[in-house]
mmCIF file of the N, C-alpha and C atoms, coordinates in Angstrom:
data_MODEL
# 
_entry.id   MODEL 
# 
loop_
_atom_site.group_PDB 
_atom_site.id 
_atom_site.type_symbol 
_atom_site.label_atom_id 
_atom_site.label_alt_id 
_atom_site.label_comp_id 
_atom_site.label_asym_id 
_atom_site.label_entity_id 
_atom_site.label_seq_id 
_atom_site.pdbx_PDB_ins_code 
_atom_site.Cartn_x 
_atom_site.Cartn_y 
_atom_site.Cartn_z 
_atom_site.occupancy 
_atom_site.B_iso_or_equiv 
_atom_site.pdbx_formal_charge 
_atom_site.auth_seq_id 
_atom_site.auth_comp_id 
_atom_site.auth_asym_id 
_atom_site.auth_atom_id 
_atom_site.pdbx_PDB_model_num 
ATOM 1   N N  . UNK A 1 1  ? 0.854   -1.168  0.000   1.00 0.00 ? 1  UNK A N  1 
ATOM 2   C CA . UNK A 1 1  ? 0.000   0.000   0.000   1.00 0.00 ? 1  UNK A CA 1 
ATOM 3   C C  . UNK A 1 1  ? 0.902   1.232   0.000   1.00 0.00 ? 1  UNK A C  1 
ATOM 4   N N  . UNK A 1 2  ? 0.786   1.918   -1.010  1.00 0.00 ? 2  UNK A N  1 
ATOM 5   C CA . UNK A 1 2  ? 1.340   3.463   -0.982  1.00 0.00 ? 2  UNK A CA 1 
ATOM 6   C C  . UNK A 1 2  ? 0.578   4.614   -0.393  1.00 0.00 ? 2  UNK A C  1 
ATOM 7   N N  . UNK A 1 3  ? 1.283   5.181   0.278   1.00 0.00 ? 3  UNK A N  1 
ATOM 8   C CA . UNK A 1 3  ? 0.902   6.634   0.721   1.00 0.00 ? 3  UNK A CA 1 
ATOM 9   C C  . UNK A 1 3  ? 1.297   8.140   0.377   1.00 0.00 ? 3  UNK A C  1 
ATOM 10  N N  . UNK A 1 4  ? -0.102  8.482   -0.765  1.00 0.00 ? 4  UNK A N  1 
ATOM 11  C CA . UNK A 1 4  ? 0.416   10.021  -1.110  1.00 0.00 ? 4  UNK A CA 1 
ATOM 12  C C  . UNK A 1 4  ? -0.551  11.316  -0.687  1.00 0.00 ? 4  UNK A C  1 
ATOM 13  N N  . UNK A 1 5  ? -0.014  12.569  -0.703  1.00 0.00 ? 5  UNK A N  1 
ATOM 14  C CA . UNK A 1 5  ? -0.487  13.643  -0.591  1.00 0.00 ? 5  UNK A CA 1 
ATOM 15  C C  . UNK A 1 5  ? -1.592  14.054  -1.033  1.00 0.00 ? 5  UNK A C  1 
ATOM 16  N N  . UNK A 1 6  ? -2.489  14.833  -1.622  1.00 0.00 ? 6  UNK A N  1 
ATOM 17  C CA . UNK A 1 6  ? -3.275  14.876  -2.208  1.00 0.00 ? 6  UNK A CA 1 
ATOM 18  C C  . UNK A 1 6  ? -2.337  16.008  -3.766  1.00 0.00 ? 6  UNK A C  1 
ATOM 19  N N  . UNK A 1 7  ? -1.704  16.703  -3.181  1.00 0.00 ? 7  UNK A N  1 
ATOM 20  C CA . UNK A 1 7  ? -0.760  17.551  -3.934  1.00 0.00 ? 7  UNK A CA 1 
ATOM 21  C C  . UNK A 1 7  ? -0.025  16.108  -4.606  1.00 0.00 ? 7  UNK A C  1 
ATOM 22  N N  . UNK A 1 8  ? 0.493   15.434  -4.444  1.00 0.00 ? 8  UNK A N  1 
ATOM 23  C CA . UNK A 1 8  ? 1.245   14.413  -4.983  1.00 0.00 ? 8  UNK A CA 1 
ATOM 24  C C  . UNK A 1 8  ? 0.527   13.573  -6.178  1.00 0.00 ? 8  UNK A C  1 
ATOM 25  N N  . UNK A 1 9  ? -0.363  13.503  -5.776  1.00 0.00 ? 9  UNK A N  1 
ATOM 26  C CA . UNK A 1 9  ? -1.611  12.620  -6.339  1.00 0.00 ? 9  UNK A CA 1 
ATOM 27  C C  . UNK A 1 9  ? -2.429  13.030  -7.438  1.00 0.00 ? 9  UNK A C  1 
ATOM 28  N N  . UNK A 1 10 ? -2.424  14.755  -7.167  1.00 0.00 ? 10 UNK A N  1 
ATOM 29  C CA . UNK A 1 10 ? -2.444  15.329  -8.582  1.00 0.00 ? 10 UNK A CA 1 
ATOM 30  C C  . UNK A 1 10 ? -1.552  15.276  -9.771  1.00 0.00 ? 10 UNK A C  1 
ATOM 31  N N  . UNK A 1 11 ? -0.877  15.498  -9.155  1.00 0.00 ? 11 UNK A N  1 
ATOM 32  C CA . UNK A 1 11 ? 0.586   15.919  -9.665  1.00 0.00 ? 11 UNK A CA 1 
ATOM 33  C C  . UNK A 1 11 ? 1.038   14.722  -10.569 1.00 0.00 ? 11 UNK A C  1 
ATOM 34  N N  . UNK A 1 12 ? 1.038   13.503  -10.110 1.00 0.00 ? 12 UNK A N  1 
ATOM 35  C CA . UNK A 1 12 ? 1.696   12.022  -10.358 1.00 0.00 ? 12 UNK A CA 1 
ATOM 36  C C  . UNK A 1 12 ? 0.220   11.029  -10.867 1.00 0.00 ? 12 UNK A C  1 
ATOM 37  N N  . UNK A 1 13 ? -0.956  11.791  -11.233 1.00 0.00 ? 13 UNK A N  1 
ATOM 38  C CA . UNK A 1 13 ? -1.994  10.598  -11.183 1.00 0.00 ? 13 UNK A CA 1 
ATOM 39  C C  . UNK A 1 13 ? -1.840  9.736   -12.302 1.00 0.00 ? 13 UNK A C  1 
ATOM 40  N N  . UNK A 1 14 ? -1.151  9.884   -13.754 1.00 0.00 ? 14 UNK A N  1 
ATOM 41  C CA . UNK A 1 14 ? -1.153  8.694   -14.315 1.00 0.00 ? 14 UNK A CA 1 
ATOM 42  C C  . UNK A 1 14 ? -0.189  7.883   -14.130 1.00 0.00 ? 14 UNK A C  1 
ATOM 43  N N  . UNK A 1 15 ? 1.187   8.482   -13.460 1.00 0.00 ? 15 UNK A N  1 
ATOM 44  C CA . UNK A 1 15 ? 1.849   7.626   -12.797 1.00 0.00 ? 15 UNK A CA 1 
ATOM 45  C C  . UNK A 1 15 ? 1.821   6.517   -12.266 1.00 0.00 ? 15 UNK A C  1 
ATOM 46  N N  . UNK A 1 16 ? 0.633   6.833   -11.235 1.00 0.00 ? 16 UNK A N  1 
ATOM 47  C CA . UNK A 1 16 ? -0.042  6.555   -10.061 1.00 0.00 ? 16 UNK A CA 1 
ATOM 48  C C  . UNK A 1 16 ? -0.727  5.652   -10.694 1.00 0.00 ? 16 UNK A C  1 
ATOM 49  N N  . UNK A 1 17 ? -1.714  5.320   -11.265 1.00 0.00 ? 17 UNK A N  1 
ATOM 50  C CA . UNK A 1 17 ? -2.403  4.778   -12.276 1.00 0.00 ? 17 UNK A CA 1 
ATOM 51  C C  . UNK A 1 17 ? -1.456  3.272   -13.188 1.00 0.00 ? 17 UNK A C  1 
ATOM 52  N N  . UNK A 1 18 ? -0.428  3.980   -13.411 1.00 0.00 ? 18 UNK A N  1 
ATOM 53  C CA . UNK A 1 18 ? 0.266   2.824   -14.135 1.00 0.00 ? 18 UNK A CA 1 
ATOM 54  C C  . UNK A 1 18 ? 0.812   1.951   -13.318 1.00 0.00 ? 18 UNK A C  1 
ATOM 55  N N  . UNK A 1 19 ? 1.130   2.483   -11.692 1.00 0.00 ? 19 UNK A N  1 
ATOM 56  C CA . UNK A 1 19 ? 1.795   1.545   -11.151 1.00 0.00 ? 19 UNK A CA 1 
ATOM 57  C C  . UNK A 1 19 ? 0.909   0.736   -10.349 1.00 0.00 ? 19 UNK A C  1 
ATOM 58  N N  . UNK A 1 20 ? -0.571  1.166   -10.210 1.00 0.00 ? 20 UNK A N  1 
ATOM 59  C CA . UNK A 1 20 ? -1.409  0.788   -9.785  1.00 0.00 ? 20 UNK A CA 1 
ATOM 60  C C  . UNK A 1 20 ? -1.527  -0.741  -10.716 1.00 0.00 ? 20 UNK A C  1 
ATOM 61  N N  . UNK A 1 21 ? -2.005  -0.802  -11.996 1.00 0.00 ? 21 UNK A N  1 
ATOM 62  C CA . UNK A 1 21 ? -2.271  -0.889  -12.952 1.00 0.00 ? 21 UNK A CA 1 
ATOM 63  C C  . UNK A 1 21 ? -1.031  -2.679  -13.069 1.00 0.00 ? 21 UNK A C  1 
ATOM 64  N N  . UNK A 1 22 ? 0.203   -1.995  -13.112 1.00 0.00 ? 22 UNK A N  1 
ATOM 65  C CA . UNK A 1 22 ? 1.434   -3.057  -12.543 1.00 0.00 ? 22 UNK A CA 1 
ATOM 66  C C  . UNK A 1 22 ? 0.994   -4.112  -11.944 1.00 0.00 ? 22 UNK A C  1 
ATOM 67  N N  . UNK A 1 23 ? 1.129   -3.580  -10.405 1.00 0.00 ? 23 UNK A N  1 
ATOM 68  C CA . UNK A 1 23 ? 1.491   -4.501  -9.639  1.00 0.00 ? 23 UNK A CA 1 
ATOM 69  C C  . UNK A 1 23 ? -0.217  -4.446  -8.393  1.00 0.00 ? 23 UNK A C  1 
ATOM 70  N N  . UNK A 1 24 ? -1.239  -3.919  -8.743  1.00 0.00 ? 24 UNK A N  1 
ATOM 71  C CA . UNK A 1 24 ? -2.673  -4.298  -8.158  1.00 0.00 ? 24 UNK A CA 1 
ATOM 72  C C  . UNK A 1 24 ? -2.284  -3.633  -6.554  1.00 0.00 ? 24 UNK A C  1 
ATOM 73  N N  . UNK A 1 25 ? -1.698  -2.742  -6.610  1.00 0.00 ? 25 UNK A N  1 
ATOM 74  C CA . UNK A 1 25 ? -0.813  -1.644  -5.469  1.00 0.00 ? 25 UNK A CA 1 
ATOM 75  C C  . UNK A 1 25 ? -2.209  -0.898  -4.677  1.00 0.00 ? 25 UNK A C  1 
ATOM 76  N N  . UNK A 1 26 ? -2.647  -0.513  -3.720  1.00 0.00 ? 26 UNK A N  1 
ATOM 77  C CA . UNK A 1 26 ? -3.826  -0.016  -3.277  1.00 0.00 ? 26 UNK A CA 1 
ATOM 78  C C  . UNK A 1 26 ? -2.641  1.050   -3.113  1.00 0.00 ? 26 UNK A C  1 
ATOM 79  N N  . UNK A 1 27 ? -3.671  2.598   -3.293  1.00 0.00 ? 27 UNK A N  1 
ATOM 80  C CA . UNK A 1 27 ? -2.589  4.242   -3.060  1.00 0.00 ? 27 UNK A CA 1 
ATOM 81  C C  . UNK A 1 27 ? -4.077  4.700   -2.316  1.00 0.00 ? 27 UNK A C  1 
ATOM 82  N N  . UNK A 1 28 ? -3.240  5.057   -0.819  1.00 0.00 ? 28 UNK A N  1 
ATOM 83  C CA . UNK A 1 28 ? -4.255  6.148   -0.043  1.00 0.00 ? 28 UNK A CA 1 
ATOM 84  C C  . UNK A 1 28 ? -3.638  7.285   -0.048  1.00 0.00 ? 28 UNK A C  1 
ATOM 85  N N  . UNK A 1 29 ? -5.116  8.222   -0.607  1.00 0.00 ? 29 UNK A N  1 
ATOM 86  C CA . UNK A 1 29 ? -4.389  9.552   -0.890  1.00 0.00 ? 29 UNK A CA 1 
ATOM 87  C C  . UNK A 1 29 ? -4.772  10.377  0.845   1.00 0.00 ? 29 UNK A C  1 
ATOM 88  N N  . UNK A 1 30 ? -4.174  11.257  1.039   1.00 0.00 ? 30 UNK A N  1 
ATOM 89  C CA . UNK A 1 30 ? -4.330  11.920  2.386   1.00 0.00 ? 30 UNK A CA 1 
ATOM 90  C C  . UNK A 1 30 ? -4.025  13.489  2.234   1.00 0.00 ? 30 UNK A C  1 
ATOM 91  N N  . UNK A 1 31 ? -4.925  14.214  3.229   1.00 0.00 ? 31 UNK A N  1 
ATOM 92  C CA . UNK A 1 31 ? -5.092  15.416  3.159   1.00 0.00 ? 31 UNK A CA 1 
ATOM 93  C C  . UNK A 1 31 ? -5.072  15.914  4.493   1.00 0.00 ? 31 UNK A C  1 
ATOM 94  N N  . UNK A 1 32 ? -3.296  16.209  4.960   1.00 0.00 ? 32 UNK A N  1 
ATOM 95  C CA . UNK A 1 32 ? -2.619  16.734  6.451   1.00 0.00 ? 32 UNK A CA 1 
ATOM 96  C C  . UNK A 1 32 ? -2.746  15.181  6.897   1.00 0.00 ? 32 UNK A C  1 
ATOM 97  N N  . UNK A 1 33 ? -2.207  14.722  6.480   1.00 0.00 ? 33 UNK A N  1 
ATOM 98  C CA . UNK A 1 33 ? -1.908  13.072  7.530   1.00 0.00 ? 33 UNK A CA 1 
ATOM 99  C C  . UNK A 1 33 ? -2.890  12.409  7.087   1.00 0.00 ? 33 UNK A C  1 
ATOM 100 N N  . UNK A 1 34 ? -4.001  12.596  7.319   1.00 0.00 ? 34 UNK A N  1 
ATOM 101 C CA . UNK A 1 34 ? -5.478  11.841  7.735   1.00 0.00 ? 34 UNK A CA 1 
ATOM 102 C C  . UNK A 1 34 ? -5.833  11.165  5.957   1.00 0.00 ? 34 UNK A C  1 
ATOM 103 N N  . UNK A 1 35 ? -6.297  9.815   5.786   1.00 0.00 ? 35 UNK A N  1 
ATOM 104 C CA . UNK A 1 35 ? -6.834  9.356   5.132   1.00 0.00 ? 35 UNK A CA 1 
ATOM 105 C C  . UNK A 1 35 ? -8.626  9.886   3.766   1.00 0.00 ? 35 UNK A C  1 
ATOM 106 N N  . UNK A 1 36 ? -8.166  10.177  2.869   1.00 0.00 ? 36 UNK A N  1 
ATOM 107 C CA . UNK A 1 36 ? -9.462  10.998  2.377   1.00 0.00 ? 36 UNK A CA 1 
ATOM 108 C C  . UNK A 1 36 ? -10.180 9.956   1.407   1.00 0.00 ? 36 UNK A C  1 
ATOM 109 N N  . UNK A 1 37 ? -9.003  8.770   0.717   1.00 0.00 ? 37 UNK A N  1 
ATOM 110 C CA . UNK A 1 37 ? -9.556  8.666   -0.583  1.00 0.00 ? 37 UNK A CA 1 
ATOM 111 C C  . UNK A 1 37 ? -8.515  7.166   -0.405  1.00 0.00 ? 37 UNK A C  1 
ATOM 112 N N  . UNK A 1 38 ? -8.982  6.175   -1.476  1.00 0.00 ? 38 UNK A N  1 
ATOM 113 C CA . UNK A 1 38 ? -8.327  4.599   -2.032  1.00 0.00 ? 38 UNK A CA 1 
ATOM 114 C C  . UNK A 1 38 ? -8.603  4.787   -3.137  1.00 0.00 ? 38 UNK A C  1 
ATOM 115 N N  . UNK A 1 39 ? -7.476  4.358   -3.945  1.00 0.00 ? 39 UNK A N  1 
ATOM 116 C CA . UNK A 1 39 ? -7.369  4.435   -4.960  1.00 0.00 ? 39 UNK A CA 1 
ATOM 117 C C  . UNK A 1 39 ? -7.114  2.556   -5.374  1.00 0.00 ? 39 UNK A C  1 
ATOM 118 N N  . UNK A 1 40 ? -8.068  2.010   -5.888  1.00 0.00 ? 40 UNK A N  1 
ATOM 119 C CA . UNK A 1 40 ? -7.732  0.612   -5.844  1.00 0.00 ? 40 UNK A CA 1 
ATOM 120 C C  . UNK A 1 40 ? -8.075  0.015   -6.875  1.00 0.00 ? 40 UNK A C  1 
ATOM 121 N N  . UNK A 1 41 ? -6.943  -1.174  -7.589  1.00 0.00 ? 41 UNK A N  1 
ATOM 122 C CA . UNK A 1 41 ? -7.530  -1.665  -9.093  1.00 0.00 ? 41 UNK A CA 1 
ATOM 123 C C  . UNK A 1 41 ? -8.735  -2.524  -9.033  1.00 0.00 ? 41 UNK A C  1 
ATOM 124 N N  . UNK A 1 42 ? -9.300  -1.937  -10.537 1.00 0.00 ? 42 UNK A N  1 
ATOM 125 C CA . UNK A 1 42 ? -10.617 -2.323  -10.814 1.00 0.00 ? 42 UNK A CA 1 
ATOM 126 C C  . UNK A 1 42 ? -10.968 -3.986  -10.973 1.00 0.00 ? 42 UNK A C  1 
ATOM 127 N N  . UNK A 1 43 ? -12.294 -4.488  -10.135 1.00 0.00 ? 43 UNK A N  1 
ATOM 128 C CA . UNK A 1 43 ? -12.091 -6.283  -10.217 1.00 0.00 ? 43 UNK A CA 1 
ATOM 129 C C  . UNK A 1 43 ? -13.297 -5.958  -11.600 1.00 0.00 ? 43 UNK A C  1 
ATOM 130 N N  . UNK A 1 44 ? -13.085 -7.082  -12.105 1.00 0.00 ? 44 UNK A N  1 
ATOM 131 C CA . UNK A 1 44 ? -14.464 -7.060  -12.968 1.00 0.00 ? 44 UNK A CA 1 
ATOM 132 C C  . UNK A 1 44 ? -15.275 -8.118  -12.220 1.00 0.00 ? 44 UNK A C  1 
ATOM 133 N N  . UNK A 1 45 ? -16.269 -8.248  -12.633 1.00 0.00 ? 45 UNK A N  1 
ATOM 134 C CA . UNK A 1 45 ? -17.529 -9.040  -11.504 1.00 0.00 ? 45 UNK A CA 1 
ATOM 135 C C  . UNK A 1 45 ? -17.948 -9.942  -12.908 1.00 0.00 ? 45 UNK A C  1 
ATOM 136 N N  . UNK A 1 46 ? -17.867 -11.315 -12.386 1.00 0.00 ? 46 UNK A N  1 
ATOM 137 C CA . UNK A 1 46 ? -18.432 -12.351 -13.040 1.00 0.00 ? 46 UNK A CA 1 
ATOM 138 C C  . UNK A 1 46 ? -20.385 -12.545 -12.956 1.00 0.00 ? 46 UNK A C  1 
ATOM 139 N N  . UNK A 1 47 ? -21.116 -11.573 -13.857 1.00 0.00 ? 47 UNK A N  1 
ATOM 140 C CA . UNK A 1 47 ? -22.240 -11.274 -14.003 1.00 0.00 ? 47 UNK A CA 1 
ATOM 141 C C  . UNK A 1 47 ? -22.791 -12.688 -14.567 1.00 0.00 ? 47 UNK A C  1 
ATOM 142 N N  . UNK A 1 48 ? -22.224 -13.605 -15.009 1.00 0.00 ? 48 UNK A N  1 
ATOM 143 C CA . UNK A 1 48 ? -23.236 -14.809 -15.525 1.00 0.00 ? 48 UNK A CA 1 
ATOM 144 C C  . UNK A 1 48 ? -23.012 -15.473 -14.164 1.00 0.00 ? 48 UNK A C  1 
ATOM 145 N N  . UNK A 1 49 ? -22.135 -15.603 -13.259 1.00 0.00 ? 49 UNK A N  1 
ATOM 146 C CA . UNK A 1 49 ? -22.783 -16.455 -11.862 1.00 0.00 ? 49 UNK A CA 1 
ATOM 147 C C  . UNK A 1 49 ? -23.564 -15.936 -11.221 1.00 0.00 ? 49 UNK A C  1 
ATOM 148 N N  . UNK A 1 50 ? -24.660 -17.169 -10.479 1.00 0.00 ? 50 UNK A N  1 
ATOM 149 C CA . UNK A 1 50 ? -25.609 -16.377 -9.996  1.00 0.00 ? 50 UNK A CA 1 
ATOM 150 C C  . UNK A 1 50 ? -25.213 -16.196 -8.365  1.00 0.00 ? 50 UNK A C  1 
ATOM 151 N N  . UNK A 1 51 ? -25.695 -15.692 -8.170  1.00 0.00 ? 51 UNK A N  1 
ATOM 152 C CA . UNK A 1 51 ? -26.148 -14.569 -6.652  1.00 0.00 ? 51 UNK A CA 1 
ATOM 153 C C  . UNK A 1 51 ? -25.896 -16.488 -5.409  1.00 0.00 ? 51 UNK A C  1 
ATOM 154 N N  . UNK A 1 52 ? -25.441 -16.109 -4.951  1.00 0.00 ? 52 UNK A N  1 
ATOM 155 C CA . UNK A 1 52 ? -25.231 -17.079 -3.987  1.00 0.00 ? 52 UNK A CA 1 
ATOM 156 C C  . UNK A 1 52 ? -26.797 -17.453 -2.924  1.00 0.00 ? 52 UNK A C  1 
ATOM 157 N N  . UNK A 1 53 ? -27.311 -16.033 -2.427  1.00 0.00 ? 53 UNK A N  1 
ATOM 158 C CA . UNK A 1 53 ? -28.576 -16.487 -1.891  1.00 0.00 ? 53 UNK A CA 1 
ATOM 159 C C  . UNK A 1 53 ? -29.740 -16.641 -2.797  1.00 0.00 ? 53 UNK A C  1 
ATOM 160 N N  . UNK A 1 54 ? -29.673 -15.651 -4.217  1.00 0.00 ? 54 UNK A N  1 
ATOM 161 C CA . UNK A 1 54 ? -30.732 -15.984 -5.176  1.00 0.00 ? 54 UNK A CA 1 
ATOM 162 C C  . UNK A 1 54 ? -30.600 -17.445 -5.519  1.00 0.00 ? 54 UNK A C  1 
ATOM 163 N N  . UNK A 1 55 ? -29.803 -17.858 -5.131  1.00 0.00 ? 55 UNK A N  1 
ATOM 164 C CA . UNK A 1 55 ? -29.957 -19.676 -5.750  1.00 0.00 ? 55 UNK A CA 1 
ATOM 165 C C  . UNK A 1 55 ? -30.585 -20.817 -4.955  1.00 0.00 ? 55 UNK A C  1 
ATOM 166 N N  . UNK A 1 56 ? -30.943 -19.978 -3.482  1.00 0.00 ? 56 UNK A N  1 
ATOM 167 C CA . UNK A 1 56 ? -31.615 -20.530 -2.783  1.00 0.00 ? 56 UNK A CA 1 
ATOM 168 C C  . UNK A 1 56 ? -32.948 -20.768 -3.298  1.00 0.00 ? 56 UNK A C  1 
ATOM 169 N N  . UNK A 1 57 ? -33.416 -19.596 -3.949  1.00 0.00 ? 57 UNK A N  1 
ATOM 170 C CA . UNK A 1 57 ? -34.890 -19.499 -3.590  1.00 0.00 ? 57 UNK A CA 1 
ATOM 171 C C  . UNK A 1 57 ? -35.565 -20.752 -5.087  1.00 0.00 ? 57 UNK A C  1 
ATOM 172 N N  . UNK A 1 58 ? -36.661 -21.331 -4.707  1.00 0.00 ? 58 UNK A N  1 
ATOM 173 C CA . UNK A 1 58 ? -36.962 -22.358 -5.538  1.00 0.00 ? 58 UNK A CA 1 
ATOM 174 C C  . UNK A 1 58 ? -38.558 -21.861 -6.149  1.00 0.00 ? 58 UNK A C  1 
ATOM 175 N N  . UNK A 1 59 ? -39.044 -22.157 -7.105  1.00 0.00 ? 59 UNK A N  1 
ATOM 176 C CA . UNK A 1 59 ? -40.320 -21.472 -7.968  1.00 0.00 ? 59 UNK A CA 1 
ATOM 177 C C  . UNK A 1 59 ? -40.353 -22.854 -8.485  1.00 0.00 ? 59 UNK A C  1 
ATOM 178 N N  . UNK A 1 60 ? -42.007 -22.716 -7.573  1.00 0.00 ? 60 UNK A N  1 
ATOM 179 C CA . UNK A 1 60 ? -42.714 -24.209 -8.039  1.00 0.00 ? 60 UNK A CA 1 
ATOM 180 C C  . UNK A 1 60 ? -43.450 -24.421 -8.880  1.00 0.00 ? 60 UNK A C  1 
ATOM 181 N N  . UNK A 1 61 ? -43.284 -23.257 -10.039 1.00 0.00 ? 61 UNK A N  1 
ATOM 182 C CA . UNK A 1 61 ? -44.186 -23.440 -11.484 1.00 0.00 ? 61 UNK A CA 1 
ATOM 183 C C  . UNK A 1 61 ? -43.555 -22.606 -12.311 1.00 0.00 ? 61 UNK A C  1 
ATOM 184 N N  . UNK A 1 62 ? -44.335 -22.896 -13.717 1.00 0.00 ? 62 UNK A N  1 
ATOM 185 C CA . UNK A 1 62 ? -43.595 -22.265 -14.584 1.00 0.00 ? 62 UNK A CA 1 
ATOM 186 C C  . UNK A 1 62 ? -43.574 -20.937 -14.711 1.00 0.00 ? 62 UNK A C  1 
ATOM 187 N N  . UNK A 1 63 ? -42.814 -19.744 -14.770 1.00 0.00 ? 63 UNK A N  1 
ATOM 188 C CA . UNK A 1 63 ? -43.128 -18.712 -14.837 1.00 0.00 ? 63 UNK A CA 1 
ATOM 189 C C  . UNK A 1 63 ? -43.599 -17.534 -16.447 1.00 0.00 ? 63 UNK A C  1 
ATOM 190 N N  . UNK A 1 64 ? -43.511 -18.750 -16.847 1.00 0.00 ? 64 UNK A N  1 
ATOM 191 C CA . UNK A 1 64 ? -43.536 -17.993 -18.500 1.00 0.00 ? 64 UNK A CA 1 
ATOM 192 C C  . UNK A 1 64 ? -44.779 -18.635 -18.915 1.00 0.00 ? 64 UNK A C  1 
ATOM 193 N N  . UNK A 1 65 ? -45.387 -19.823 -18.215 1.00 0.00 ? 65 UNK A N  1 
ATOM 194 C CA . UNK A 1 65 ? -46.831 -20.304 -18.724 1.00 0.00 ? 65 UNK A CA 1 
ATOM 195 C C  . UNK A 1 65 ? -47.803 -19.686 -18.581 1.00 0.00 ? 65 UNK A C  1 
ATOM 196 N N  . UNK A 1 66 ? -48.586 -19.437 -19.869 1.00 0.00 ? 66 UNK A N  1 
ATOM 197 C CA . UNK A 1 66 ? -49.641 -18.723 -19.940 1.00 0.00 ? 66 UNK A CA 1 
ATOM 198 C C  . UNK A 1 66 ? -50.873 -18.307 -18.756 1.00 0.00 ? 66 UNK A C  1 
ATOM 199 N N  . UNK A 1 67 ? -51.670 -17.708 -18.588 1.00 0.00 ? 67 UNK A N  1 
ATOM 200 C CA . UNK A 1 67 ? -52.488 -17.735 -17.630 1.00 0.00 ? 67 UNK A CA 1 
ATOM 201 C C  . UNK A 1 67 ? -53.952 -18.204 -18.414 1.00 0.00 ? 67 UNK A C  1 
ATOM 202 N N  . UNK A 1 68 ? -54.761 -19.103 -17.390 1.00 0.00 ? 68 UNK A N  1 
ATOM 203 C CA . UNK A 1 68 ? -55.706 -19.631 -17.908 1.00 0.00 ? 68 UNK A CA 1 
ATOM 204 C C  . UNK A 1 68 ? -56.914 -18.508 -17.827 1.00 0.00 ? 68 UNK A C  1 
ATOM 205 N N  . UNK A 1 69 ? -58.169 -18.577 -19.059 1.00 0.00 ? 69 UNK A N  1 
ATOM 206 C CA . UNK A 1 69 ? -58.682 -17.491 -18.826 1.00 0.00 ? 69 UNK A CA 1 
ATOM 207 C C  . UNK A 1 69 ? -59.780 -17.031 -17.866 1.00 0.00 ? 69 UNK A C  1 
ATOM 208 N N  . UNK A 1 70 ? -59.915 -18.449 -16.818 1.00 0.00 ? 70 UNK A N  1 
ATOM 209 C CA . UNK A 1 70 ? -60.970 -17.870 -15.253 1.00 0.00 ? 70 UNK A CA 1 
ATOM 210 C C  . UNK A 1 70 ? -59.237 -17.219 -14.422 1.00 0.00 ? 70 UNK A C  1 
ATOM 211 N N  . UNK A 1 71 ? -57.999 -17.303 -14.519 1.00 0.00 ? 71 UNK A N  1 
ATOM 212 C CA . UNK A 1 71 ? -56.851 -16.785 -13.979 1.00 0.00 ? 71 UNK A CA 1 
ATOM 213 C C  . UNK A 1 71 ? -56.780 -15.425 -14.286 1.00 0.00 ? 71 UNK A C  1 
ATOM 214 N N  . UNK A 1 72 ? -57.003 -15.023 -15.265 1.00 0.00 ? 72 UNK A N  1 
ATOM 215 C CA . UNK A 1 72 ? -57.088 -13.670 -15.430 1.00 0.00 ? 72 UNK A CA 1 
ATOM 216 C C  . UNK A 1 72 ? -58.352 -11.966 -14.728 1.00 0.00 ? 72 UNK A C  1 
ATOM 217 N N  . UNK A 1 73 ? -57.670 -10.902 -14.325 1.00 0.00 ? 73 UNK A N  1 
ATOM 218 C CA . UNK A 1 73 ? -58.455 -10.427 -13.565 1.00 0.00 ? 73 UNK A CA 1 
ATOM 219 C C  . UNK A 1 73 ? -60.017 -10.144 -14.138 1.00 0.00 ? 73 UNK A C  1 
ATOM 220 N N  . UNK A 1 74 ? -60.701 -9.774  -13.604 1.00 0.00 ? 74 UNK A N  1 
ATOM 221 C CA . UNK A 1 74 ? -62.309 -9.501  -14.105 1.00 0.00 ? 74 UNK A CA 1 
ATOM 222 C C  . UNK A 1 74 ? -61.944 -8.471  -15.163 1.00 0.00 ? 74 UNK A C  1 
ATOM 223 N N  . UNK A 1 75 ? -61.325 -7.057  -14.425 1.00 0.00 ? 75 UNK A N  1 
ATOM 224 C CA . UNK A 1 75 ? -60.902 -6.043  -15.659 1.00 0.00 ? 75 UNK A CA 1 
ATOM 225 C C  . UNK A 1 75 ? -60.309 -6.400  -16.479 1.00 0.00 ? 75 UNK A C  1 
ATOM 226 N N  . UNK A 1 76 ? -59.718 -7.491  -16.624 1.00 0.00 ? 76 UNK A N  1 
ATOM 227 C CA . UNK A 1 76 ? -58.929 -7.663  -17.662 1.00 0.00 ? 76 UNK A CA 1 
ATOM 228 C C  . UNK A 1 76 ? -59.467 -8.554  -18.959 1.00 0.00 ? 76 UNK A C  1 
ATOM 229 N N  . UNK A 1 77 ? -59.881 -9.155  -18.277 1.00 0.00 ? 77 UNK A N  1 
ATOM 230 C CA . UNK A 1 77 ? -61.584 -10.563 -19.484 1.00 0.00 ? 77 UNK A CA 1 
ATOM 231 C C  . UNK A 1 77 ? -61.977 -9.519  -20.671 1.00 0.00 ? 77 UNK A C  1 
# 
């Protein structure tokens, strides 16, 4: 983990960026000592796995089968 200024951080951001970029380096930027900002490389998220608790849940019919027509609302007949 690197530690820069906020003046530094302007100054050096594609730097900063490339070395990030390298070696997966987390940079906390700070403003008078104190912690303001992480600067941390990007994960990409595996969007075709599913959801760990959505895989719990179970659907006991089909959801794309038609509705029969006493199933349908009165306003809608």
């Amino acid at each position: 983990m690197k530690v820069v200024n906020i003046h530094e951080a302007k100054t050096n951001f594609s730097s900063l960026l490339t070395q990030l970029e390298a070696n997966s380096e987390t940079v906390v930027i700070c403003r008078n000592g104190e912690p303001v900002a992480n600067l941390v490389p990007h994960r990409r998220v595996n969007r075709t796995k599913p959801h760990p608790e959505l895989g719990k849940i179970g659907i006991n019919y089909d959801p794309v089968e038609p509705l029969a027509d006493d199933e349908w609302p009165e306003a809608a007949r």
